[in-house]
C-alpha positions as CSV (number, residue, x, y, z in Angstrom):
1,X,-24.2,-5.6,1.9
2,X,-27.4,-5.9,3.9
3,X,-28.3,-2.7,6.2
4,X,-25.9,-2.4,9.8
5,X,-26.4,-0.9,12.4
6,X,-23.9,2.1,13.4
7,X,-21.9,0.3,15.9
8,X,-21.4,-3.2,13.2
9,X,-20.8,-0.6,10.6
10,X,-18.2,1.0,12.7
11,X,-16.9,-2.3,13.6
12,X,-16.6,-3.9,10.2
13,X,-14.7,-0.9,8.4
14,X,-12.2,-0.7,11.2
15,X,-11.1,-4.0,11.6
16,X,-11.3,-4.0,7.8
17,X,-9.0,-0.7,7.5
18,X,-6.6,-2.4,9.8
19,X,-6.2,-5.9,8.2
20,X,-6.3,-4.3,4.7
21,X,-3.4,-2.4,5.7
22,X,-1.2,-4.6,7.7
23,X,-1.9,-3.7,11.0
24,X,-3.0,-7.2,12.1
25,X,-0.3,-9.6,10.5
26,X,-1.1,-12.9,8.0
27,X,-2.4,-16.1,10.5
28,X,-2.7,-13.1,13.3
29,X,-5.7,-14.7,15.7
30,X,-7.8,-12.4,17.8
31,X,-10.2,-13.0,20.6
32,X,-13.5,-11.7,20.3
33,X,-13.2,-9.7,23.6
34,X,-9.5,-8.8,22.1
35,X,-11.4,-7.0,19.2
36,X,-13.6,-5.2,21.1
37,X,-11.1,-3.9,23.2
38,X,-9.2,-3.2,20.7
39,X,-12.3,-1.4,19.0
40,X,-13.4,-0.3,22.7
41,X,-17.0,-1.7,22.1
42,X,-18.7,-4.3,23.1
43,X,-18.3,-7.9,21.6
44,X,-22.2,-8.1,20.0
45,X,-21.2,-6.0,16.7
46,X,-17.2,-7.3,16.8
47,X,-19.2,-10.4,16.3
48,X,-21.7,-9.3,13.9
49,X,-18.2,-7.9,11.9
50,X,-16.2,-10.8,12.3
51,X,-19.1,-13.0,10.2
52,X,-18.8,-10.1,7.4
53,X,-15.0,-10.0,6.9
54,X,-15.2,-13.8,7.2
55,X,-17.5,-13.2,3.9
56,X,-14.9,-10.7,2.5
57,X,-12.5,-14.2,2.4
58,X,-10.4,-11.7,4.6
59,X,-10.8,-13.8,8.1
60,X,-11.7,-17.2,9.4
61,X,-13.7,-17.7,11.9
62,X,-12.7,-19.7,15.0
63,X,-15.1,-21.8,17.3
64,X,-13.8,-20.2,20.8
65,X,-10.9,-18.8,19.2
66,X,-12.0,-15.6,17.8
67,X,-10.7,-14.9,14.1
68,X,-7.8,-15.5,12.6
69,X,-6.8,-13.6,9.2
70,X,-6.1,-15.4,6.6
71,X,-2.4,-15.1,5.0
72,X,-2.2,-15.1,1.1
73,X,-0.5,-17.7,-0.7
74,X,1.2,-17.4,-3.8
75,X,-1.5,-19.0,-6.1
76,X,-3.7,-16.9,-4.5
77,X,-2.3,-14.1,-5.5
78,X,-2.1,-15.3,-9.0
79,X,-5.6,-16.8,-8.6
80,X,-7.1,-13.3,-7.7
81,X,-5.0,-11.1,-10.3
82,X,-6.0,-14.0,-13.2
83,X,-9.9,-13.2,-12.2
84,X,-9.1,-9.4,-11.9
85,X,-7.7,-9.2,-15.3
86,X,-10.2,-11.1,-17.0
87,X,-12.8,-8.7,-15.7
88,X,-11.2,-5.0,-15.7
89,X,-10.1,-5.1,-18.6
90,X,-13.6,-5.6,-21.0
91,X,-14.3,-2.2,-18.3
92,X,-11.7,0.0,-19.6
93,X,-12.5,-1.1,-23.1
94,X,-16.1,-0.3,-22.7
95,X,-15.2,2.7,-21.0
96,X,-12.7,4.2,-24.0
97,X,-15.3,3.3,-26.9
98,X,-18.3,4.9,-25.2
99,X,-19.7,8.5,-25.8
100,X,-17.8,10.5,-23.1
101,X,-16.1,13.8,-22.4
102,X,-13.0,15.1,-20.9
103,X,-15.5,15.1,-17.7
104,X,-16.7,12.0,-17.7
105,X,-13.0,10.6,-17.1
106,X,-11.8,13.2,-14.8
107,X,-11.6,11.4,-11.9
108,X,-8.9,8.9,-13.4
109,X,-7.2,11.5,-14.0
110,X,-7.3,13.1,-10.3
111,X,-6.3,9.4,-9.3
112,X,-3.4,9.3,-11.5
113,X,-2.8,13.2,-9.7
114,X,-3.0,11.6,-6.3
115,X,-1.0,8.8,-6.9
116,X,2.0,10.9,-8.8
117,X,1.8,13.6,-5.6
118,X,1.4,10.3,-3.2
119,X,4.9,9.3,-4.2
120,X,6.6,12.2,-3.8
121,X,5.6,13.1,-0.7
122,X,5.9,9.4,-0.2
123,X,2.3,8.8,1.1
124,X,2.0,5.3,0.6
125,X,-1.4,5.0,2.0
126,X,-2.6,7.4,-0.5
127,X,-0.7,6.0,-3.1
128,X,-2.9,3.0,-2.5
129,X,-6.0,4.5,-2.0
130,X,-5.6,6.0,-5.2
131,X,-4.5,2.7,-6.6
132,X,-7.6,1.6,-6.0
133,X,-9.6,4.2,-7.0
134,X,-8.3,4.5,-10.5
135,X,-9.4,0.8,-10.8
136,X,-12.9,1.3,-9.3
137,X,-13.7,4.6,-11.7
138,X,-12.8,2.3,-14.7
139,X,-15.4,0.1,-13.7
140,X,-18.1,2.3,-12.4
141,X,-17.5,4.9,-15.4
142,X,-17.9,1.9,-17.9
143,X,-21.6,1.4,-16.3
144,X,-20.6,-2.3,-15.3
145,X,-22.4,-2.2,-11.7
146,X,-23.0,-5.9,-11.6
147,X,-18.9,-6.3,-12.4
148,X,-17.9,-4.1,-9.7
149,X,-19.8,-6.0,-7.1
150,X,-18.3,-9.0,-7.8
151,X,-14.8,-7.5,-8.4
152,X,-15.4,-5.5,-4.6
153,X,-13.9,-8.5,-2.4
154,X,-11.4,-9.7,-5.4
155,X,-9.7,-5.6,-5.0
156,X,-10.0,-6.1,-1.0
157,X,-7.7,-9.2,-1.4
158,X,-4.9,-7.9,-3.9
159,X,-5.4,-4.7,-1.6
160,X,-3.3,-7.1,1.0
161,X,-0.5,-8.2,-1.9
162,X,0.1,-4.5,-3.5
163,X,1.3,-3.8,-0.1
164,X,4.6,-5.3,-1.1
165,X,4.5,-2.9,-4.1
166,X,5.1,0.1,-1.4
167,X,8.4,-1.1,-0.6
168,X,10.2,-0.5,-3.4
169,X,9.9,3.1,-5.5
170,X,10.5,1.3,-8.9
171,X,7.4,-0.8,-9.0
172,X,5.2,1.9,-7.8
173,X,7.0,4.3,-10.3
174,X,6.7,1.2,-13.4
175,X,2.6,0.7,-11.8
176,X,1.9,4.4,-12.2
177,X,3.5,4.9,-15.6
178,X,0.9,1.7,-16.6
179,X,-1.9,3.8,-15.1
180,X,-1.2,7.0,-17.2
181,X,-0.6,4.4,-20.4
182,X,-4.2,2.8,-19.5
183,X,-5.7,6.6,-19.2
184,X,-4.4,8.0,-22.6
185,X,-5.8,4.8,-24.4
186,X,-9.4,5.7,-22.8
187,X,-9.1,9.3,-23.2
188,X,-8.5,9.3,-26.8
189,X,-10.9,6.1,-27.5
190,X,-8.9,3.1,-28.1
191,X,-10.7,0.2,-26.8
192,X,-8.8,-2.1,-28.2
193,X,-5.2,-0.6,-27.1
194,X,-7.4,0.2,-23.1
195,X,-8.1,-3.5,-22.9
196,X,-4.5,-4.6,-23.5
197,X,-2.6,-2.4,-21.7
198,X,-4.7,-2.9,-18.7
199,X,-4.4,-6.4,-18.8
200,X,-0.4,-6.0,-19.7
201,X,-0.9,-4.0,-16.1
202,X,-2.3,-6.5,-14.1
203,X,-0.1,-9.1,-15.3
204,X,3.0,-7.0,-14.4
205,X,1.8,-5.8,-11.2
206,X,1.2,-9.8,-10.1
207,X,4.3,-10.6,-11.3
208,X,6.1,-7.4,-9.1
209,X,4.5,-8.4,-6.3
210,X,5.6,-12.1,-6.6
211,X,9.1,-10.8,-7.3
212,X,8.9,-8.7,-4.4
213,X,7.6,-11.7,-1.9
214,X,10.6,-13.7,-3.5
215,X,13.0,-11.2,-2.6
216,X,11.3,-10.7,0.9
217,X,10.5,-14.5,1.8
218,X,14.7,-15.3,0.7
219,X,16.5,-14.1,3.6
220,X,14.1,-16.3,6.0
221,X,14.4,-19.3,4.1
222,X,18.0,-19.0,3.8
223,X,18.3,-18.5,7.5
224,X,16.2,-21.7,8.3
225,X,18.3,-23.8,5.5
């Protein structure tokens, strides 16, 4: 991302934070001079912002209309997990057969830490946050910088579908357990056994989330039948 200023900046990761985690709802449009109220500045950076999330893939811009956020459609979902998986996955391997020590991969393990205290506390948020940063470390550990810039915008857009995963403890419960499974392969060198159990991870998680959605999306379409 090219240098902001302070106020775009400011701009761009709030709206950001707020779409990421539900607070403006799928197909939700927005004024320009709605944002910045919202944001209490002016509408210069709000615009400058809205062109960056409409980069993300997170919001489409509207001639005279503002944004409006994009919703997520089933095939996307499976779209973006199917591209996630065939990347993360060569990380953690490449991450469990290089020279490392217990160091090295500590931060996993103080995600897995966060994520375990998250849920029973039940601090969804930092259950997520830690989510995510238990998949970034296996990429930026692994030394695959150009694969974590592309993979950026994909974990920004499954950020939006493991929302669904905070509603029910057993997925969350079953996604952690995968985590710990994924860490012991690195952390005693098994490339081979990292790669597949993070893939086996990813697979499940999009396949919780659709399960989820199903169970979510029923009652509406059983009301409108």
């Amino acid at each position: 991302m090219p240098a902001l200023s302070s106020n775009v900046f400011l701009a761009y990761t709030r709206l950001k934070d707020a779409i990421l985690k539900g607070k403006f709802a799928p197909n939700q449009r927005m004024l320009e001079q709605e944002a910045a109220d919202f944001l209490k500045m002016s509408r210069t950076p709000v615009r400058e912002a809205m062109l960056l999330l409409e980069k993300d893939g997170l919001i489409q811009l509207r001639p005279r209309h503002g944004m409006q956020v994009l919703d997520l459609s089933r095939e996307d979902i499976r779209e973006i997990y199917q591209m996630i998986a065939a990347l993360e996955p060569i990380a953690a391997r490449a991450l469990a057969q290089g020279d490392h020590f217990p160091s090295h991969i500590k931060p996993l393990e103080d995600a897995l830490e966060m994520m375990e205290l998250a849920t029973a506390q039940n601090q969804m948020d930092i259950w997520a946050a830690a989510d995510r940063k238990f998949h970034e470390n296996i990429v930026s550990l692994s030394g695959h910088n150009r694969m974590s810039a592309v993979l950026t915008q994909l974990w920004d857009q499954s950020h939006r579908a493991r929302i669904a995963l905070l509603r029910d403890p057993a997925s969350k419960t079953a996604s952690t357990d995968e985590h710990i499974e994924i860490f012991e392969a690195i952390r005693f060198g098994h490339g081979e056994l990292a790669f597949e159990r993070h893939q086996a991870h990813l697979e499940n998680e999009c396949a919780r989330i659709m399960q989820i959605i199903a169970g979510i999306e029923l009652p509406k379409e059983n009301a409108e039948a």
